[in-house]
C-alpha positions, 0 to 999 in steps of 0.5 A, a space after each residue: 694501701 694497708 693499715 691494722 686499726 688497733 684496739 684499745 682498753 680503759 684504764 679506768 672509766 668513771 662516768 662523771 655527769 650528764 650533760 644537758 644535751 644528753 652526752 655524759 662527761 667522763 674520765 679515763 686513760 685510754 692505752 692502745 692494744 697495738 697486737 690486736 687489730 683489723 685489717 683495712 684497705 683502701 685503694 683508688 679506683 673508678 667506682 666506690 666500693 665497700 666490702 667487709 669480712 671477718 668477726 661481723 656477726 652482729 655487725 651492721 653490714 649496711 654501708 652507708 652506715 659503717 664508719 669507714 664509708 661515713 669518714 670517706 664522705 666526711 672528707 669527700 664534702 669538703 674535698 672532691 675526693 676520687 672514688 675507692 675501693 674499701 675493703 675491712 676485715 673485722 678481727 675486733 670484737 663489735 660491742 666489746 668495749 674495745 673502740 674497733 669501729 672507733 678505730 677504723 673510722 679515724 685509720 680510714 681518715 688518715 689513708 685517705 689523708 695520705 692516699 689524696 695528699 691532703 695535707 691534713 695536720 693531726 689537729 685538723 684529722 682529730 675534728 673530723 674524728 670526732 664528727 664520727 665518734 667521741 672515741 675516734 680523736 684517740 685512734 690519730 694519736 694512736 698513745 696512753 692518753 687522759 680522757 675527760 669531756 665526752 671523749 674529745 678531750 686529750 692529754 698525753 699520759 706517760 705510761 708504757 706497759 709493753 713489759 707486761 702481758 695483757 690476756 682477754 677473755 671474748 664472752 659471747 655477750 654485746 652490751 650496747 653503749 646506749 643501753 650501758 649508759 641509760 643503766 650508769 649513775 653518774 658520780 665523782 670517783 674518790 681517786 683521781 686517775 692520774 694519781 692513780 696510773 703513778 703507783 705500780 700496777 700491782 697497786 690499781 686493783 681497788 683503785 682503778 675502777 670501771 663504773 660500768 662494771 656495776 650495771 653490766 655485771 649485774 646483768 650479766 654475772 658471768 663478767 664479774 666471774 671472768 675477772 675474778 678468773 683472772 685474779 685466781 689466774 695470777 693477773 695483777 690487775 683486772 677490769 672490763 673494758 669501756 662499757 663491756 662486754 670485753 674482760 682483761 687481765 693484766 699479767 707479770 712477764 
């Protein structure tokens, strides 16, 4: 069995309070980016197996700790699964914001969901996800979502940019979520998002903000270079993705 865990981009990302428990309670859309994706296979077999190739610089390849291995034991706990053979082929850039580790946790969920016959409806995958990631509810639902609490929390949004052109610039930069969230100021963003996904792209650049552009920027000015690239290019609206280092651009067909 085969499947292509996509990426996704945030349209928007304001980091609204911390928690007490340390967690950060934000707002975004989330939009799935179906052309750009791993490659994942896992199969039945007499012996657990896990292999990775591709884009893993940077990569912790130990495999106890890859996500895929951690959603073959969630779901082997509670449910006697037989062993397999995972194989995951890395095309997503690690620490870009972009959710390809999120995404092949909740994609390895659902193989196994099908390939045992588990009979696990949506809601039930969607919990178990989020045991892996606050990221990885989305990725069962795989469509343009509104995005509070710590990520857990989801609501369809209706939005389709298929008639665009998305671009994406790759720097050679990893920002660590945990090291991009020690360095937020938690604030209420002045516009609310779905206010603001209502107006024509054209419209969301000024208004559809990233919080994390701020710190990540500063740290690494060449982002802030990059989007302003974009704009020169001819984007109608530009920002970086989650907490970086990915940089997007989004283009009139």
């Amino acid at each position: 069995m085969i499947s292509f865990p996509n990426a996704k981009i945030n349209l928007g990302l304001n980091v609204v309070t911390k928690r007490d428990d340390g967690y950060h309670e934000i707002r975004s859309i989330i939009y799935p980016i179906e052309d750009l994706c791993d490659i994942l296979e896992i199969i039945k077999s007499d012996e657990f197996s896990f292999s990775l190739s591709g884009d893993i610089m940077m990569y912790n390849l130990q495999e106890e700790k890859n996500i895929c291995v951690k959603a073959y034991n969630l779901l082997k706990d509670d449910f006697n699964l037989g062993n397999v053979k995972i194989h995951l082929h890395k095309r997503i850039k690690i620490g870009a914001g972009l959710g390809g580790g999120s995404s092949d946790g909740a994609f390895t969920l659902m193989m196994l969901n099908d390939l045992f016959d588990l009979k696990l409806s949506a809601s039930t995958l969607k919990s178990y996800a989020l045991m892996l990631g606050s990221d990885c509810p989305f990725f069962i639902e795989n469509t343009p979502q509104y995005v509070t609490g710590i990520g857990e929390k989801m609501d369809k949004v209706n939005l389709d940019l298929k008639s665009y052109e998305f671009k994406f610039f790759f720097p050679d930069v990893f920002v660590s979520t945990k090291e991009a969230y020690s360095s937020i100021k938690p604030k209420k963003s002045l516009n609310n998002l779905l206010d603001v996904i209502l107006r024509p792209v054209s419209a969301w650049k000024g208004l559809l903000k990233n919080d994390f552009e701020i710190p990540v920027f500063n740290k690494y000015p060449k982002l802030q270079n990059i989007k302003n690239n974009f704009y020169k290019d001819g984007a109608i609206y530009s920002s970086m993705t989650g907490s970086g280092s990915v940089v997007y651009g989004i283009y009139e067909k």
